[in-house]
C-alpha positions in Angstrom: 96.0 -46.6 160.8 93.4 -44.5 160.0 93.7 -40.9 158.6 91.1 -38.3 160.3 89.8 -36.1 157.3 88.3 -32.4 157.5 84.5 -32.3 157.0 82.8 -29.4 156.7 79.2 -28.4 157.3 76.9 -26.9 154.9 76.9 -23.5 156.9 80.3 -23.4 156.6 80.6 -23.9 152.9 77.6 -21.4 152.1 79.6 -19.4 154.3 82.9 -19.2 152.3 80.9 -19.2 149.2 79.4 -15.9 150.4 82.7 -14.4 150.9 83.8 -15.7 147.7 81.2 -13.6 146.3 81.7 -10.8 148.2 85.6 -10.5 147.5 85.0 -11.5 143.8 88.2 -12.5 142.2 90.6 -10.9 145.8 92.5 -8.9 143.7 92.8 -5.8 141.2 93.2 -5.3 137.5 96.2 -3.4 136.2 95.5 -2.9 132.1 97.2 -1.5 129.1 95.3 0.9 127.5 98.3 2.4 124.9 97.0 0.3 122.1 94.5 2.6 119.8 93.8 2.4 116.4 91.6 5.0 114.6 88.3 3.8 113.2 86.8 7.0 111.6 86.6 6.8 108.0 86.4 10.8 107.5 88.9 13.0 106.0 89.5 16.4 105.3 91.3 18.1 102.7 94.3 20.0 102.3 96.4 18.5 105.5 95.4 21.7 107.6 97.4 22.4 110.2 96.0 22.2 114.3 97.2 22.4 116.9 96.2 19.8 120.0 97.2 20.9 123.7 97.2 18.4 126.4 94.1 17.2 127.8 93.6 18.3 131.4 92.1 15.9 134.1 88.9 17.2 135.4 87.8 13.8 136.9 86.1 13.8 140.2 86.9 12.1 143.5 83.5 10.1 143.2 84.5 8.6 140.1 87.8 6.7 139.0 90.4 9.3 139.9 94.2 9.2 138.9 95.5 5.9 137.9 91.9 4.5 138.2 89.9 3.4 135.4 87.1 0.9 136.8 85.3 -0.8 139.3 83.9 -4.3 139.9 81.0 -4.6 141.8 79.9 -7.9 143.5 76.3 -9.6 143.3 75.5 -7.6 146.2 76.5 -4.7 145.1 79.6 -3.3 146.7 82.9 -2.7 144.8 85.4 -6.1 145.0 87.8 -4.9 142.4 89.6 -1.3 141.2 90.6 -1.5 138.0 93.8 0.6 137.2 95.7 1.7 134.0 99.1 1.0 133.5 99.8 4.4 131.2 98.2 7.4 131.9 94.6 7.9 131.3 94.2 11.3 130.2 97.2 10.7 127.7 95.5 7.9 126.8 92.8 9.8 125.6 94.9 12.7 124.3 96.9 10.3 122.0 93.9 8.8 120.6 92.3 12.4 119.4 95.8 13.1 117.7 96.2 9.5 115.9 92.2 10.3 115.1 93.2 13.8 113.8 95.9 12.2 112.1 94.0 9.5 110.1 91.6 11.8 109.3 94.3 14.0 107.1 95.0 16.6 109.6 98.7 18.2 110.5 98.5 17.8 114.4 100.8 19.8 115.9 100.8 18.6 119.6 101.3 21.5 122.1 102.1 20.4 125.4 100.4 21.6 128.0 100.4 25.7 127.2 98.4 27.1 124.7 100.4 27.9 121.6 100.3 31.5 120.2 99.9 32.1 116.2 98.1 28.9 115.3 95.1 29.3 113.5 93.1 26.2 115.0 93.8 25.0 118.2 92.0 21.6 120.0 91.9 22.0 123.7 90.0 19.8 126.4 88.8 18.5 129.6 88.5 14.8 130.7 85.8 14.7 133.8 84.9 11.2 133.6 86.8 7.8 131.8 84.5 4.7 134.2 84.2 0.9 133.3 81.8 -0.1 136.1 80.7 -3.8 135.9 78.0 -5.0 137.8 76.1 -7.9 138.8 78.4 -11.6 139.2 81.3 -12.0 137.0 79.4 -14.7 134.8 76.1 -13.1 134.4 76.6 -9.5 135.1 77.1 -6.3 132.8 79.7 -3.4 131.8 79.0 0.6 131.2 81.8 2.2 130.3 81.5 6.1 129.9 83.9 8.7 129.0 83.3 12.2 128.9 85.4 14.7 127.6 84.6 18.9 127.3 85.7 20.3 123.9 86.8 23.2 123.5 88.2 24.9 119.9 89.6 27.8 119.0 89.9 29.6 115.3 92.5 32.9 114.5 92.3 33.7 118.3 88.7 33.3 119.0 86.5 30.5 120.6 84.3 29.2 118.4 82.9 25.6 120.1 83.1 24.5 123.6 80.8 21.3 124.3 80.3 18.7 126.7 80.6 15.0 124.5 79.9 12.1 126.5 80.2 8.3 125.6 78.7 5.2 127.1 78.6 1.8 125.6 76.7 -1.4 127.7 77.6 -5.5 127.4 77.2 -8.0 129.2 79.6 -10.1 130.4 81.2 -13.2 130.6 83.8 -13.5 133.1 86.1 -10.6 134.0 89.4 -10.8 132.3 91.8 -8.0 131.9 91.1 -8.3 127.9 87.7 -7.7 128.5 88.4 -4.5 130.6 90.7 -3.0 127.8 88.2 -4.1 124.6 85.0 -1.8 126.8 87.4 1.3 127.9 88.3 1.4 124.0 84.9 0.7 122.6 84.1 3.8 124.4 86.5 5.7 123.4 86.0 4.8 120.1 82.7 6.1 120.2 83.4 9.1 122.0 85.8 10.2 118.8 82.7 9.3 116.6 81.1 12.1 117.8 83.5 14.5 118.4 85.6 14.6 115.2 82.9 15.0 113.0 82.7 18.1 115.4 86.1 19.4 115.1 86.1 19.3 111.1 83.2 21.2 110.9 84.3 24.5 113.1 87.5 24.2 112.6 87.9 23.8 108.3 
């Protein structure tokens, strides 16, 4: 008896390779991003006390928006994949400029969302953009990851530096694995606090 097999034409397997490529991997990434160590190797003197009130999110609906952290694109350019933190993303970023502060020798005092009365310096902020956008296949493609955050400090009452920082780091990329996704948000954000703490010590000491 003879088994009748399923053959299939070379226009229908370019076919379902195209959608392969179109879909990408058919599903979206959901990443931790609680896990960040400081890097910065400067320190201040004298443990000075400052107080850090919580971030707010200024990101806009064009960009990654709430829960949203990134997009995958396919080779043809439209978005496949959201990426998505599992922890909040503005905290995210929050907790990382306090552990920074920390390391660094400050006393961080961390406000909450109101703006404390009688402390001499206080660290207050803006997040309008955290983005991991890959592009290009998932083998041969690239990653720019940006995060932008407005500064803004103020010393005995008055306002003494309020700044737009932003933050973009470029690779290329092999594959798209969730690993990946968390190692390019934090390289960012990583070098966003390179440029910014050296920023805060200066005004605010």
């Amino acid at each position: 008896m003879r088994h009748r097999g399923i053959r299939l034409g070379l226009p229908v397997l370019f076919g379902l390779a195209a959608c392969a490529i179109v879909a990408g991997c058919c599903r979206d990434h959901s990443i931790s991003l609680d896990a960040y160590q400081p890097q910065t190797k400067l320190e201040v003197v004298g443990s000075p006390k400052i107080a850090l009130v919580d971030l707010v999110d200024k990101r806009q609906a064009d960009d990654a928006v709430g829960m949203q952290v990134g997009e995958l694109r396919n080779a043809f350019g439209a978005v496949s994949n959201k990426v998505y933190s599992k922890a909040e993303p503005i905290a995210w970023v929050g907790n990382a400029l306090a552990e920074e502060l920390k390391h660094a020798g400050f006393d961080v005092i961390k406000a909450g969302p109101a703006t404390p009365e009688g402390a001499a310096i206080i660290v207050s902020g803006e997040v309008t953009k955290i983005l991991l956008a890959q592009k290009g296949i998932s083998w041969a493609g690239s990653y720019s990851t940006t995060v932008h955050l407005r500064l803004v400090i103020h010393k005995n009452g008055s306002k003494i530096y309020d700044n737009e920082h932003t933050a973009t780091v470029m690779r290329g990329v092999s594959g798209v694995r969730d690993a990946d996704l968390e190692e390019e948000l934090t390289r960012a954000l990583h070098e966003l606090m390179d440029f910014i703490l050296p920023k805060i010590m200066a005004v605010a000491v």
